[in-house]
N, C-alpha and C positions, 0 to 999 in steps of 0.2 A: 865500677863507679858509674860507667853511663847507663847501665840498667837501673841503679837505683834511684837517679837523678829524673829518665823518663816513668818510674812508678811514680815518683813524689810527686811529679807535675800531674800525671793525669790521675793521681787523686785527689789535689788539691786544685784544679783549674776552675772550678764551682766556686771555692773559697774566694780565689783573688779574683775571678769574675765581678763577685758580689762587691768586695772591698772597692775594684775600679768604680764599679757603678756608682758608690756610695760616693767615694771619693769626687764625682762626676757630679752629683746633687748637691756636696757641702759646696763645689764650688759654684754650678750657678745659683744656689739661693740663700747663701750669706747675703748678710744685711747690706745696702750701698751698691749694692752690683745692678742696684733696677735702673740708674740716669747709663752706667756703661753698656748695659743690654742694650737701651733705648738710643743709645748715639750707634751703636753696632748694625739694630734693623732700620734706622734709616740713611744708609751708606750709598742701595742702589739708587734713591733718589736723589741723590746730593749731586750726583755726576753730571755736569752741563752736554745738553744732546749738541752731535755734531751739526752741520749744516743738512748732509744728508736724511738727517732722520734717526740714524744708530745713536748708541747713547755712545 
């Protein structure tokens, strides 16, 4: 059983490679996601700098 389990994966790890990937694109570019994007890259500057300088 564990022979057949390590064949099926490494002939299919392309397959669900691709599927992740795809899966990784519906979610950042469905519709409404561009204000969450937009509040996400501007985070590091939101952060008030210390006295010393560091943020």
């Amino acid at each position: 059983m564990p022979e057949a389990l390590l064949v099926f994966a490494l002939k299919y790890w392309l397959v669900a490679a691709v599927l992740l990937f795809l899966a990784i694109l519906a979610q950042v570019f469905r519709p409404g996601t561009r204000a969450q994007m937009d509040r996400h890259a501007r985070i590091p500057f939101a952060l008030e700098e210390d006295r010393d300088g560091r943020a």
